[in-house]
Structure formats: C-alpha cells, structure tokens
N, C-alpha and C positions, 0 to 999 in steps of 0.2 A: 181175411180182412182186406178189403180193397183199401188202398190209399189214396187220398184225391190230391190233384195237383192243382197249385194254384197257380192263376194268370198272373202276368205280368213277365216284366224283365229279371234276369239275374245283374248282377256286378257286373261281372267281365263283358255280357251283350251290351250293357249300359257304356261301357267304358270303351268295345272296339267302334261302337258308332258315334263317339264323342269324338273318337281319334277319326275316324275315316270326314266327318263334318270339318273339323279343323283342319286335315290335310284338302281337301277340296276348296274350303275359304281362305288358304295360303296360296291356292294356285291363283283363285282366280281376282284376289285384291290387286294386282298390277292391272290389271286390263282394266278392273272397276275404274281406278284411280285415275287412269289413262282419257277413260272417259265423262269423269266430272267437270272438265272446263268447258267441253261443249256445252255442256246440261246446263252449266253456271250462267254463258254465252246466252243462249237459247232462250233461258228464264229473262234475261235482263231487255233481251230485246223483246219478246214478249209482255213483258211489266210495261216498257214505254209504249210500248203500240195501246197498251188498254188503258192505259191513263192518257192519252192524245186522245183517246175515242172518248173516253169517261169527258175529259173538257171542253169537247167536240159538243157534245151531248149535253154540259151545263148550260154551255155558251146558249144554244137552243130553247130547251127548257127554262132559263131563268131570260131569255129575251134581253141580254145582256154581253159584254165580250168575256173569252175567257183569254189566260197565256198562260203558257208552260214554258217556265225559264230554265235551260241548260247550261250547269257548271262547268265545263267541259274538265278545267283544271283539281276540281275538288272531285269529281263523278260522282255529282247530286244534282237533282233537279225539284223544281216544284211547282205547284199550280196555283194558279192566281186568279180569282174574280175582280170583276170592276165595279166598285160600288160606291154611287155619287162623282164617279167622275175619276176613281182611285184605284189603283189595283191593290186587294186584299188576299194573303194568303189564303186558301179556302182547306189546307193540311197541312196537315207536315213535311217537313223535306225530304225528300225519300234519297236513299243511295243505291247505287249497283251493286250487288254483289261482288262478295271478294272476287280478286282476280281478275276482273272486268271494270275495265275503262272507257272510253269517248274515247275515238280516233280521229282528231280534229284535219288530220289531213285528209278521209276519206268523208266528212263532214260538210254539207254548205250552210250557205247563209252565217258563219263562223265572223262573231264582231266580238272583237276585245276579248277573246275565250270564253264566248258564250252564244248559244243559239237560242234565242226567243220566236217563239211560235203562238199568234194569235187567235182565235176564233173569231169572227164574227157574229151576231145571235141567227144567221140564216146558215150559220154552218160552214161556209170557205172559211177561207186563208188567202193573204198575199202573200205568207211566208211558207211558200214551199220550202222546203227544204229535207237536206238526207240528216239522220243522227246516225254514226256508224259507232259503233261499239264491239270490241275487239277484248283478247286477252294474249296474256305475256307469250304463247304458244303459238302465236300464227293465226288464229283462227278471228272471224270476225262477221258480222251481219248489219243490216242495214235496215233504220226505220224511216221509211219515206213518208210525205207528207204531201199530197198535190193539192195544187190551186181551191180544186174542190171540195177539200176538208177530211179526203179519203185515208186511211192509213193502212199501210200495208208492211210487212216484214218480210225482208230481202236475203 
C-alpha cells in the first residue's frame, strides 16, 4: 500500500520561518526608523510644491488671483481664491507632517510668521520666495517659487 503525502507545511517549518522573519525585521527596524524623517521631510516638501502648482493652475484656469498662505508658527498652510474682490478659502487647511516644520530662518519673504504667495491669472508671482521645511534631525529642503510662477524642490 503506497501512502500519499500531503502538501503543505508541518509546525515546526511553520514556526522556524516565523522565527527567522522576526529575527530579520528586529535587525532591520533601526535602519527603517532611521530613515523615516527624510521620507516625512521629502513628502512635505513635495505636498507644498504641488499644491503651489495646483494654485498656480486655478489662478489660470479660473482667470482670477490665487494665494497660498503659510503658517510658519502653526506648520499649516492654505489656499485661497479671490472672488469678487475677496480671497475665499477654496480647502482645507492642510498640515505638515509629524516631525516636519517651516524653517523661518532659511525662509524668505517671512512677514509677521508668515509667507504669502500670490498667483496672478497669467501664472507669475511678485512673490518669489524660498518655503524651507526642516525636521528636529538636521535635515531640510527647500520649496522655491520664481517670479515666473515656476516651482521647484531644492
């Protein structure tokens, strides 16, 4: 009488590659961890660069001004259309990500801790300016903003 064997795992193979996974994601959570403030860093200045372009883009399309007001002391900003003459929220106030702040020193155009940025409806800016955004680690990048409505991440 033949016996057939069936597939699969036993216990013990179950249980030494439960252990070998665990000891592998014990080594390597420091390094991970190590490197989530850049990632945090990275996301927040990219968030402002496409919300600058996104108002960049209303201003245009709606043949109107747009402004994006930065908190610097709160690290929140928001978008603003003008309508009738007024500037109207046009969302919600967004925040940075934990850990991630406005570095007003590395910052321009900085009035009363806060950087306001215009559109025009042809798309410039007179208010060039840098947003630099930083965390408690050292690390930090720059969202620039030229005359000509361009935006870039530094």
């Amino acid at each position: 009488m033949v016996r057939e064997r069936s597939t699969g795992f036993t216990l013990l193979e179950l249980l030494c590659a439960i252990g070998v996974l665990s000891l592998l994601a014990a080594t390597s959570l420091p390094r991970i961890s190590a490197i989530l403030p850049a990632l945090a860093l990275d996301r927040a200045a990219r968030q402002i660069a496409a919300e600058l372009a996104l108002a960049r883009v209303e201003a245009i399309t709606r043949n109107t001004r747009s402004r994006t007001i930065f908190d610097l002391a709160a690290a929140r900003y928001s978008v603003e259309l003008e309508s009738e003459g007024r500037f109207n929220g046009e969302s919600a106030v967004r925040t940075l990500p934990a850990g991630v702040s406005f570095n007003s020193v590395a910052s321009t155009r900085v009035s009363a801790g806060r950087i306001s940025i215009t559109f025009v409806p042809r798309g410039n800016t007179a208010d060039n300016a840098t947003i630099a955004v930083a965390t408690a680690s050292g690390g930090s990048r720059r969202v620039v903003v030229s005359a000509a409505g361009r935006v870039r991440v530094e």
